[in-house]
C-alpha positions as CSV (number, residue, x, y, z in Angstrom):
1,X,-15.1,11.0,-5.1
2,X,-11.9,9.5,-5.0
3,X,-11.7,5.6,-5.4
4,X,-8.6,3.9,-3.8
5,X,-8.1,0.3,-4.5
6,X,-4.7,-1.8,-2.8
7,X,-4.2,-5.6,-3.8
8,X,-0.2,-6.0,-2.3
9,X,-0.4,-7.9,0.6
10,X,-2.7,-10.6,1.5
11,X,-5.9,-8.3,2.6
12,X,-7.3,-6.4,-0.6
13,X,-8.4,-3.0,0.4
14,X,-11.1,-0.7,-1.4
15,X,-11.8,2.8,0.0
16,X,-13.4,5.5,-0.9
17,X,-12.9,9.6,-0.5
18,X,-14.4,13.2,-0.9
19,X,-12.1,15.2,-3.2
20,X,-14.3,17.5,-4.2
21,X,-12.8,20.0,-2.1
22,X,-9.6,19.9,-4.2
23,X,-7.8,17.8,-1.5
24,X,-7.1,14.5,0.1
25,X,-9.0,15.8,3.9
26,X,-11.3,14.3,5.9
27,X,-13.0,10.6,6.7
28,X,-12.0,7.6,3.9
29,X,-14.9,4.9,3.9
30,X,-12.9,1.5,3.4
31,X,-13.6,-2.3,2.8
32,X,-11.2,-4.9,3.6
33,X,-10.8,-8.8,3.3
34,X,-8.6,-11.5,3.3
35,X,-8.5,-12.8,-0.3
36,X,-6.6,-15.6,-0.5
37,X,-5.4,-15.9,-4.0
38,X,-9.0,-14.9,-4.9
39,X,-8.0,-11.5,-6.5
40,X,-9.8,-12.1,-9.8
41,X,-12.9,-13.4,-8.4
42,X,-13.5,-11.0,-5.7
43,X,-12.3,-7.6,-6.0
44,X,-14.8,-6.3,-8.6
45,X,-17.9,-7.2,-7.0
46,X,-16.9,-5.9,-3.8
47,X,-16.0,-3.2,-4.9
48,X,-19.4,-2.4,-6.7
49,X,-21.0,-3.6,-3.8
50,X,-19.1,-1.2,-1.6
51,X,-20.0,2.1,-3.9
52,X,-23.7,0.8,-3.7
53,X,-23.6,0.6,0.3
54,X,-22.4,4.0,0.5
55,X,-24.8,5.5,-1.7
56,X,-22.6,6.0,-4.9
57,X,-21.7,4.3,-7.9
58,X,-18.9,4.4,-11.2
59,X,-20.4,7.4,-12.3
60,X,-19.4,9.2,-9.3
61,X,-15.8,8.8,-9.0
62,X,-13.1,11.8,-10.3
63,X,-10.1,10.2,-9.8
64,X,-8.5,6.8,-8.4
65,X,-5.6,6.4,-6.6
66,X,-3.9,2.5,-6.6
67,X,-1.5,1.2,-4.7
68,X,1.6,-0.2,-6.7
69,X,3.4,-2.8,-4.7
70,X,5.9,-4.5,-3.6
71,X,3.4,-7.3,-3.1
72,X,2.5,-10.5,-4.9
73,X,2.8,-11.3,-8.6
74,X,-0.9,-12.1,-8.7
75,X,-2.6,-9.7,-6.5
76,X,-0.6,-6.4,-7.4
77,X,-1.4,-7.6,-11.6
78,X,-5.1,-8.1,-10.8
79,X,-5.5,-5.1,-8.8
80,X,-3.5,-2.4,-11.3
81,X,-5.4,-4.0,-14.4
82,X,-8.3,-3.3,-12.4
83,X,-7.7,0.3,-11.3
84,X,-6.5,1.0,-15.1
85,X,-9.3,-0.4,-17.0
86,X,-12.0,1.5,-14.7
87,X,-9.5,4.8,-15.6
88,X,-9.3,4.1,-19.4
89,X,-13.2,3.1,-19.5
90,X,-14.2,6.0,-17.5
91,X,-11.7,8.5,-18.3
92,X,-10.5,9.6,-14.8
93,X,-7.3,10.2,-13.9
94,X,-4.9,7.7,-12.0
95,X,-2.4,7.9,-9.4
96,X,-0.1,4.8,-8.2
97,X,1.5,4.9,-4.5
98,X,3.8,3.0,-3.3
99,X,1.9,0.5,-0.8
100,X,5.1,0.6,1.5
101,X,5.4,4.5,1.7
102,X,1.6,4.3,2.7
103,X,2.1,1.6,4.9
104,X,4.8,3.5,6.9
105,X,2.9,7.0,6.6
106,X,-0.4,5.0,8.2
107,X,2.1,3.5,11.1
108,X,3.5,7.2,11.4
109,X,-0.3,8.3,11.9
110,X,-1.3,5.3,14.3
111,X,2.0,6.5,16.3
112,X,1.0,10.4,16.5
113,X,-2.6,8.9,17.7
114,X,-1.2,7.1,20.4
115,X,1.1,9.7,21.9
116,X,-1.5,12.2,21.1
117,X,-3.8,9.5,23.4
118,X,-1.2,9.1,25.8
119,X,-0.2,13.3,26.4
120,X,3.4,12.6,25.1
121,X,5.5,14.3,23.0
122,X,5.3,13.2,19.0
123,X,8.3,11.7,17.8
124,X,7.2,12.3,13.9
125,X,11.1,11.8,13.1
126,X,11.3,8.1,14.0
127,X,12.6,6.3,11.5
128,X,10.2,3.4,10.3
129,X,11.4,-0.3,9.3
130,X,9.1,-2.0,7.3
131,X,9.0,-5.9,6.8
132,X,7.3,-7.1,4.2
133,X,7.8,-11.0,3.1
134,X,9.6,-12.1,0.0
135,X,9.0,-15.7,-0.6
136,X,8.2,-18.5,2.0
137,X,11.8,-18.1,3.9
138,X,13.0,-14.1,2.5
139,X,11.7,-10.9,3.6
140,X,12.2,-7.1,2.1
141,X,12.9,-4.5,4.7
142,X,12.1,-1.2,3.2
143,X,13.1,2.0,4.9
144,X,11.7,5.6,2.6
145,X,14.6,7.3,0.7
146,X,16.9,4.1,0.5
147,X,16.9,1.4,-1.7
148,X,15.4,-2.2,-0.7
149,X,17.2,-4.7,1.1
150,X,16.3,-8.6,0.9
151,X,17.0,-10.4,4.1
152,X,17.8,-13.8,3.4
153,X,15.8,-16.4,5.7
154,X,17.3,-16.6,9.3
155,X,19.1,-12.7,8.8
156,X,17.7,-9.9,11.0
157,X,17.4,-6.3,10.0
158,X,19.7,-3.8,11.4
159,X,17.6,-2.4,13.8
160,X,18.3,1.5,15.6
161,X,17.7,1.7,19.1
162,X,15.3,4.7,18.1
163,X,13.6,2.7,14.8
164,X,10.0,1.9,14.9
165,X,9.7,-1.3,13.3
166,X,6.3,-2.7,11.3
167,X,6.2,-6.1,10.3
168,X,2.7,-6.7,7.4
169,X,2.3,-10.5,6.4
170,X,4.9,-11.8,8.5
171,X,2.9,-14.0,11.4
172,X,6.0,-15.9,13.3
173,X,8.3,-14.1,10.8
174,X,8.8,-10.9,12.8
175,X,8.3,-9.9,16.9
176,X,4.9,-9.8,17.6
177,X,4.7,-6.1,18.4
178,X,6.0,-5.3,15.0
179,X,3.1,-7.2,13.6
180,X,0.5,-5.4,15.7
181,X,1.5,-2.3,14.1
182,X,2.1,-3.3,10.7
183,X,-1.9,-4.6,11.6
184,X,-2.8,-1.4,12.9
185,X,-0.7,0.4,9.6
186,X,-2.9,-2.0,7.4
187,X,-5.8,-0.8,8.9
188,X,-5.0,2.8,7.8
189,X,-3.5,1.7,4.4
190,X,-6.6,3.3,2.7
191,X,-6.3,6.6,3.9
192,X,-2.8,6.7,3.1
193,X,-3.3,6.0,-0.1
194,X,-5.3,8.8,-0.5
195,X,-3.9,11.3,1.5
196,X,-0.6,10.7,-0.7
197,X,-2.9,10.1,-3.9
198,X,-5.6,12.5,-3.5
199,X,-2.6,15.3,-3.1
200,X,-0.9,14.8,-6.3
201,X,-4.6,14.7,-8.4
202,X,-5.2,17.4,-6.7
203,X,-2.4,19.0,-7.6
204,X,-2.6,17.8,-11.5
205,X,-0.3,15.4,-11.7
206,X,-1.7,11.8,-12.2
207,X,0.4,9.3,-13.7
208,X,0.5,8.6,-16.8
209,X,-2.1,5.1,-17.5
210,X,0.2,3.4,-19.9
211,X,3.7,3.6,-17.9
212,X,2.1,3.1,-14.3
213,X,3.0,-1.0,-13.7
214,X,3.4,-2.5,-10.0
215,X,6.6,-2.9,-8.4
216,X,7.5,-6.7,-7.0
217,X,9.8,-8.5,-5.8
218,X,10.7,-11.2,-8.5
219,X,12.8,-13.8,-7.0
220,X,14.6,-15.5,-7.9
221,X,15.3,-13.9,-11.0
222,X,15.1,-10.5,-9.1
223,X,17.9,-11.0,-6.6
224,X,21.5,-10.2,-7.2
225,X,23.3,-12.8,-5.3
226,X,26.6,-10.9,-5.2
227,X,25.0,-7.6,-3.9
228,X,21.9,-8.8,-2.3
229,X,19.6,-6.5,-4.2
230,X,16.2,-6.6,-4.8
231,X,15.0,-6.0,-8.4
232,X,11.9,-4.1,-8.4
233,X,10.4,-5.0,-11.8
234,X,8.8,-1.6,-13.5
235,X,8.9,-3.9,-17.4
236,X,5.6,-2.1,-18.7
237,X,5.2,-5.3,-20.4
């Protein structure tokens, strides 16, 4: 079994997946909850309460998959330390994913559902904008194969008439259809994970447990005011 653990954004999500079969197919049991700067305090115990409702325990796991960010300082240190230490201790191998390519390969999947649902023809190339907040007033729009950008509070994202666009942790920060997917993409975050994950252990190539850190968005200190870019920290310190 595969355990898949994801502390970025403000619901921690535990999951758990067959990959006995040498892949990352079929159903991903999950857990989620809203932890509130609880990190610390609850994410073990669920998640040995959660192997012990489905029947399994430490023992059982071959690999975990973690998500790596960008997120918050506190959740994203909490969960990787967690997701290492049960590696080191048990000896399994690790893989970190990017939480934001998950969360835009889950709203890719919710999308195909619907038009599947709805008899109409996939659009699988739609670019996806995803909005994830930075700060109080700053959000991060993330877009897969380009850098970062920070938006500044009160500066829209360049939006394509043909983008979909997913707003996660950004209630009356973003329209409210944006947020209903970025819910629905959150929803799916687990088995993201470990479809992307359970791939690359499949395929022997974990990372390696001393170099695999979070990515976050450090402000201020991680913003270049002349360019406007947005530092993603990778200090294995």
């Amino acid at each position: 079994m595969i355990l898949v653990i994801d502390t970025a954004t403000s619901v921690a999500v535990v999951g758990l997946g067959d990959g006995s079969a040498g892949g990352a197919a079929g159903e991903v049991a999950t857990r989620s909850w809203p932890v509130r700067h609880q990190h610390g305090e609850t994410l073990l115990p669920t998640l040995v309460a959660f192997l012990a409702e489905r029947g399994a325990s430490l023992a059982d796991l071959r690999g975990i998959v973690v998500g790596t960010g960008p997120g918050a300082f506190t959740g994203l240190r909490v969960g990787l330390a967690t997701a290492k230490g049960l590696a080191h201790g048990l000896g399994l191998p690790i893989v970190g994913v990017s939480t934001a390519e998950a969360l835009i390969d889950a709203a890719r999947a919710v999308s195909a559902e619907a038009d599947a649902a709805a008899e109409a023809d996939a659009d699988s190339d739609r670019a996806t904008l995803l909005l994830l907040p930075a700060g109080p007033n700053d959000r991060v729009a993330v877009r897969l194969g380009r850098p970062p950008e920070l938006l500044p509070g009160g500066t829209e994202p360049e939006v394509g008439p043909d983008d979909r666009l997913v707003a996660v942790d950004l209630d009356g920060r973003a329209p409210a259809d944006a947020i209903a997917c970025g819910d629905a993409a959150r929803d799916g975050l687990a088995a993201a994970l470990f479809r992307i994950g359970g791939a690359r252990l499949a395929a022997g190539q974990p990372d390696d447990l001393a170099a695999l850190v979070p990515e976050y968005v450090t402000l201020p200190r991680g913003i270049r005011a002349s360019s406007g870019e947005v530092t993603w920290s990778r200090d294995p310190r």
